[in-house]
C-alpha positions, 0 to 999 in steps of 0.5 A, spaced: 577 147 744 579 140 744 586 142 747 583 146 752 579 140 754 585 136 755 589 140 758 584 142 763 580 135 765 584 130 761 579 127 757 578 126 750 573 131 746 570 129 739 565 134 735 564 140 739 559 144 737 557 151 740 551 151 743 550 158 746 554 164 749 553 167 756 553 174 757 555 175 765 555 182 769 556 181 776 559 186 782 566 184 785 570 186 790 566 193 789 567 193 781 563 190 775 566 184 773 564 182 765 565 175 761 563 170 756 561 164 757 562 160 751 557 153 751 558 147 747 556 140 746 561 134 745 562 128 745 568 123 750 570 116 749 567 113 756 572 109 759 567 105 763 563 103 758 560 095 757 563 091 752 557 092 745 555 100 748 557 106 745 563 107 747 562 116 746 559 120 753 555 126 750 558 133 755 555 139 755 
């Protein structure tokens, strides 16, 4: 999950957790399309953050 994470957006995740999956059936291009959607919850380093704040973003 974290290389995934990296490699798509280029951020730093800490303590992914899964917090549900997504079933998806839908018509496309005269077909039915199927997937998983996988949704966690994680944490970042949040580059903006002021001096003495949490330094970590909670993502979902």
């Amino acid at each position: 999950m974290q290389r995934e994470v990296k490699e798509e957006i280029n951020v730093d995740i800490i303590e992914p957790k899964l917090i549900g999956i997504i079933e998806n059936i839908y018509p496309f291009d005269g077909q039915i399309g199927h997937e998983y959607d996988f949704i966690y919850e994680a944490y970042c380093h949040h580059m903006a953050a002021e001096p003495g704040a949490d330094h970590h973003r909670r993502i979902v």
